[in-house]
C-alpha positions in Angstrom: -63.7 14.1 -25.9 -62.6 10.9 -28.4 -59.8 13.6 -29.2 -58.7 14.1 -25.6 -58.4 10.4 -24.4 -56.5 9.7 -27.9 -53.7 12.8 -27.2 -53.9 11.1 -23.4 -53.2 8.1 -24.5 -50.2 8.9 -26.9 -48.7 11.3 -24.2 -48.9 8.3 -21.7 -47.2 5.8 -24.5 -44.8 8.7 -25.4 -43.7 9.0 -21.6 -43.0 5.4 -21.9 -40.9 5.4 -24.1 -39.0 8.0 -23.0 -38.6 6.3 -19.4 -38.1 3.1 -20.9 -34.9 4.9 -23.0 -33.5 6.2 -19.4 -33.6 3.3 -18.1 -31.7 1.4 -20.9 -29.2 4.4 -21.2 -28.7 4.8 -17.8 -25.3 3.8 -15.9 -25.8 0.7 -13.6 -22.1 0.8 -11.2 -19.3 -1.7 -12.4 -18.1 -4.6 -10.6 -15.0 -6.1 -10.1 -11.4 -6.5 -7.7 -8.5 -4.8 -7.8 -6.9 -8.7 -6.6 -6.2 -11.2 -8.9 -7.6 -15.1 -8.9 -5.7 -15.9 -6.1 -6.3 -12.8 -3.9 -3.3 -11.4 -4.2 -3.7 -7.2 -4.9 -2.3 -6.3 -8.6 0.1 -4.1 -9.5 0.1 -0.8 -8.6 2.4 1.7 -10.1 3.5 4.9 -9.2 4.8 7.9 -10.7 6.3 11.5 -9.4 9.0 12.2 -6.1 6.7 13.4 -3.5 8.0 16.4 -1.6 6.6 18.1 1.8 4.4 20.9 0.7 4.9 20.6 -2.7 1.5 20.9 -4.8 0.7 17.7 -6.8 -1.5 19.6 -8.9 0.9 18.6 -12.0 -0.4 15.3 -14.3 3.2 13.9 -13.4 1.6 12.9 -10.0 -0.3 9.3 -10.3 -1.1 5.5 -9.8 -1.9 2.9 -12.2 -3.5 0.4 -11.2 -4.8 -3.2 -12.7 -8.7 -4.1 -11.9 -10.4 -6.8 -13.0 -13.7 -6.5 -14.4 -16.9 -8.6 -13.8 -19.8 -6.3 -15.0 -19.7 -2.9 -16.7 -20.7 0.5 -15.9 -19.7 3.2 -13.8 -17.0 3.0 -11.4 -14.8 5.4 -8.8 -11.3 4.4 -7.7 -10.0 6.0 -4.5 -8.0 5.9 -1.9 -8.4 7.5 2.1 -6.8 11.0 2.4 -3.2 10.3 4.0 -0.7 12.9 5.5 -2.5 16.2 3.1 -3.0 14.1 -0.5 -4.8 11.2 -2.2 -6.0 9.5 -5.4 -9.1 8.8 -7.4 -10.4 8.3 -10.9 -14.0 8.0 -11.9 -15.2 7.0 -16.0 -17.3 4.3 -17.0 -15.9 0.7 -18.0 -17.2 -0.8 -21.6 -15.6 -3.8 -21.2 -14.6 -6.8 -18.6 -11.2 -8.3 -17.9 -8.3 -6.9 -16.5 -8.5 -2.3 -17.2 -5.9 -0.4 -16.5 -7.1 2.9 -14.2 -4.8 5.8 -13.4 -5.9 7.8 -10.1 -4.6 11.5 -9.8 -3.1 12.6 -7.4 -4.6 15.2 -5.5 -3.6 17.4 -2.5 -0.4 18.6 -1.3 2.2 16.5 1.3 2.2 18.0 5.1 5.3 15.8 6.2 8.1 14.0 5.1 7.0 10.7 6.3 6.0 7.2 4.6 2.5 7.2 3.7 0.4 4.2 3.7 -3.2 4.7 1.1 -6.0 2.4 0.9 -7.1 2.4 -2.6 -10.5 0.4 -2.8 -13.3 -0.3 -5.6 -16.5 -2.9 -5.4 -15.7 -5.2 -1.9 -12.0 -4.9 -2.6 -9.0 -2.8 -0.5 -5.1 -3.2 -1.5 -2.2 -0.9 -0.3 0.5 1.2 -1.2 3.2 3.7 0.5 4.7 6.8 -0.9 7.6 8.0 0.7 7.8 11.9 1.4 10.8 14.1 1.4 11.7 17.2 2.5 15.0 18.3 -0.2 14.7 18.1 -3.5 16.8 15.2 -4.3 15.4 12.5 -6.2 13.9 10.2 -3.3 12.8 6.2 -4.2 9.4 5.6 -4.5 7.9 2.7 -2.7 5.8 0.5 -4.2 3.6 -2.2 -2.8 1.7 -4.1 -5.7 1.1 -7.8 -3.5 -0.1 -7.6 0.1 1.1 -10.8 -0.1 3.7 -12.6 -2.4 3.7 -15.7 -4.0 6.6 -18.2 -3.0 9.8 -18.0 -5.1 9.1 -14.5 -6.9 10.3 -11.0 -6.8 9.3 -8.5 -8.7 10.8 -4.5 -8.3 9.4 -1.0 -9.7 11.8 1.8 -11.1 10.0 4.9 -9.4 12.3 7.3 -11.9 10.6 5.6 -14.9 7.8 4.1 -13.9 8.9 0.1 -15.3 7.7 -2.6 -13.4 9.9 -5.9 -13.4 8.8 -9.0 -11.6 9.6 -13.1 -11.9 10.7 -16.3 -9.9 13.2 -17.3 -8.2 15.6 -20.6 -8.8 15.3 -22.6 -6.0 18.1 -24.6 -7.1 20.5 -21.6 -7.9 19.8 -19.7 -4.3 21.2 -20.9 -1.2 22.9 -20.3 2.6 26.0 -21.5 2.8 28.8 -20.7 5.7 31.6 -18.6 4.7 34.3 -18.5 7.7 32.2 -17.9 11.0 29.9 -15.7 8.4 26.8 -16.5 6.2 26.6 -15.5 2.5 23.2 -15.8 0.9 22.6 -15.8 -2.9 19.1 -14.7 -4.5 19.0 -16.1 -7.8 15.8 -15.4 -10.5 14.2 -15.1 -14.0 11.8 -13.0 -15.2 9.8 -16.4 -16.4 10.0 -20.2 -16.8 13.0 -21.9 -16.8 13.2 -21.8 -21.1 16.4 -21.4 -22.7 15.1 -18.1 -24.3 14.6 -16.1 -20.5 17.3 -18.1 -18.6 20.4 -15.3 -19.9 18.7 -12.3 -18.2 19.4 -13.1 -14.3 17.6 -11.2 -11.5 20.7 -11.7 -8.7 20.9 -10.6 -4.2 24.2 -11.1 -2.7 23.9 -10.9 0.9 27.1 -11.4 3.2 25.3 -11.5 6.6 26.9 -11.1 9.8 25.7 -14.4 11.9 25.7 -18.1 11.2 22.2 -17.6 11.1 19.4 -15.2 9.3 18.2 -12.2 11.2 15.3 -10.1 10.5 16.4 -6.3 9.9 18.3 -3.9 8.0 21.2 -4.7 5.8 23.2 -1.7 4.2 25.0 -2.5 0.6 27.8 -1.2 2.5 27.9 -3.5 5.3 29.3 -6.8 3.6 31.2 -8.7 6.2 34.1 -10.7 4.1 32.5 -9.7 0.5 30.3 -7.1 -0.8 26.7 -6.5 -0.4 25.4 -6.3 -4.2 22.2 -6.5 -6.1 22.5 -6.8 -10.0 19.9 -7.5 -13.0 21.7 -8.7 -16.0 21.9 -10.0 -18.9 24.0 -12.8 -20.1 25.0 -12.1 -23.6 27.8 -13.3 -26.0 29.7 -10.3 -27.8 31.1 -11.0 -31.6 32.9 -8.6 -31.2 35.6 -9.9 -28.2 34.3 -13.5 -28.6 33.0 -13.9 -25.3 30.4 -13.9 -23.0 29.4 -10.8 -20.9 27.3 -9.7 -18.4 25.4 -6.6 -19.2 23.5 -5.0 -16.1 20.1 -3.5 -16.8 20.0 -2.3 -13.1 23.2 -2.4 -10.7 23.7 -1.0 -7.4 27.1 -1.8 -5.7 28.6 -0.3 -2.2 31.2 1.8 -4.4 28.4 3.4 -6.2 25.2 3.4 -4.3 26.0 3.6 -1.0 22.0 4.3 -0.2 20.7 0.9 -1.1 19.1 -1.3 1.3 18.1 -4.7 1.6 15.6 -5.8 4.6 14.7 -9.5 5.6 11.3 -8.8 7.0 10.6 -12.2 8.2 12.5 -15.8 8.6 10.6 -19.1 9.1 13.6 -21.6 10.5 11.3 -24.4 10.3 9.9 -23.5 6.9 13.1 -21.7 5.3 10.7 -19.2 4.3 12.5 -15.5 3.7 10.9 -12.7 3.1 12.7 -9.3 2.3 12.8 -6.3 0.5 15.2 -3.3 -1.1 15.4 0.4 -1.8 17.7 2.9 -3.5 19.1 4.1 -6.3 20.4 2.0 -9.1 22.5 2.4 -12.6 20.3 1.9 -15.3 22.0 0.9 -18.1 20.7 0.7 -22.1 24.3 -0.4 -24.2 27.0 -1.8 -24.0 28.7 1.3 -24.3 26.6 3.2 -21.2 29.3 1.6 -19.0 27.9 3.9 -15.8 24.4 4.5 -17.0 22.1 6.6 -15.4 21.1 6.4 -11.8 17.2 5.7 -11.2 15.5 5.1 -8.1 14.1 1.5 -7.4 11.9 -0.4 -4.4 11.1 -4.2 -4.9 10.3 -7.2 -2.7 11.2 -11.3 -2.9 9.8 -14.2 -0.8 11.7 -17.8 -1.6 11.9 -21.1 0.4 15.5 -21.9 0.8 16.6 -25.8 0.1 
């Protein structure tokens, strides 16, 4: 009997332990936003041309996303099935801070159309579109990494390679200014602070618009009234060679050579001088000196600036 309650009593403290064990090894789910400390979403980049009813069963077809982690363990990233496809991703986080997550793409398009996704984890939702096509021509990807921006920024994404390029804008180098019964506005940016070492690589919008005044809509690159539409990011750098300064464009899209870029001023505060606008198309990517044309890639970015 003595025997009985003692193998009782060792199975009982046995099946302890082994609970106990479950317990410690088992996953509790992770915490965290995909929104950084001032509520803004983070970036979210995205990779592949989307066609209508083409599979996206391929590994080329994904976002990457930032989150910022407050507790560790288990987590699953999706979004809300749009237009035939969405995205997840599901692991386990060791750590906290900012992760980077990529989410899969999985489905297939029904519809050339632009599709707006939900991607949420913990209490936190942020947004992005995809733009579908119906050829097979390379098509821009949009990209939506901010629900909202922060004043005097832009940032853009280059959907052929998947870079992601963001920084402020100069208040003191972009302004409105009258040409003839016309206005011409000039976006002027860095990638960082104002620091002799970033100042030489220029993020620049030329707008020639075709009021005295700033209207919200759509502004071809080839509808410059009395100049040309042009959006450029450049660096200034001196050449030993020829003894002179030079710009040499990272990304350039002019009305002679990318007739499909767009710009868009979304929204105009008079009162304020707020703008806020976007731009789409393709762009020539260049990586020497000696690339004069460069390749064309496709790119989508946004800016929001307070005019003096």
């Amino acid at each position: 009997m003595n025997r009985i309650l003692a193998l009782s009593y060792i199975f009982f403290v046995l099946l302890g332990v082994i609970c106990s064990c479950q317990k410690e090894y088992s996953y509790e789910s992770a915490a965290g936003s995909l929104r950084d400390s001032t509520g803004d979403c983070n970036p979210i980049e995205i990779s592949g041309y989307y066609r209508k009813g083409a599979s996206l069963a391929s590994d080329s077809f994904f976002v990457n996303i930032e989150v910022n982690i407050t507790k560790t363990g288990a987590y699953t990233i999706s979004t809300d099935l749009v237009n035939g496809f969405s995205f997840a991703a599901a692991g386990n986080f060791q750590n906290k801070g900012i992760q980077n997550v990529r989410l899969k793409a999985q489905g297939m398009p029904l519809s050339d159309t632009l599709s707006v996704f939900n991607c949420s984890f913990d209490n936190s939702i942020c947004t992005f579109c995809i733009r579908v096509k119906t050829d097979s021509i390379v098509a821009p990807v949009i990209v939506a990494p901010r629900d909202t921006m922060e004043l005097n920024t832009w940032y853009f994404t280059d959907g052929t390679d998947g870079t992601f390029h963001r920084g402020i804008i100069d208040e003191l180098s972009t302004w409105l200014k009258i040409s003839g019964d016309k206005n011409y506005l000039n976006i002027m940016g860095w990638p960082g602070t104002h620091t002799a070492s970033n100042m030489d690589t220029l993020f620049l919008i030329e707008l020639y618009l075709p009021r005295l005044q700033i209207d919200t809509g759509t502004y071809p690159i080839t509808t410059g009234i009395q100049g040309s539409n042009n959006f450029g990011y450049a660096n200034n750098k001196y050449l030993v060679s020829v003894q002179t300064q030079s710009f040499f464009y990272f990304y350039r899209s002019t009305e002679y050579n990318n007739t499909d870029f767009i710009f868009r001023i979304i929204s105009y505060d008079p009162v304020q001088r707020l703008v806020l606008g976007s731009f789409e198309g393709s762009s020539q990517r260049r990586k020497e000196y000696s690339d004069y044309v460069g390749q064309v890639h496709q790119i989508q970015g946004k800016f929001y600036f307070k005019l003096q």
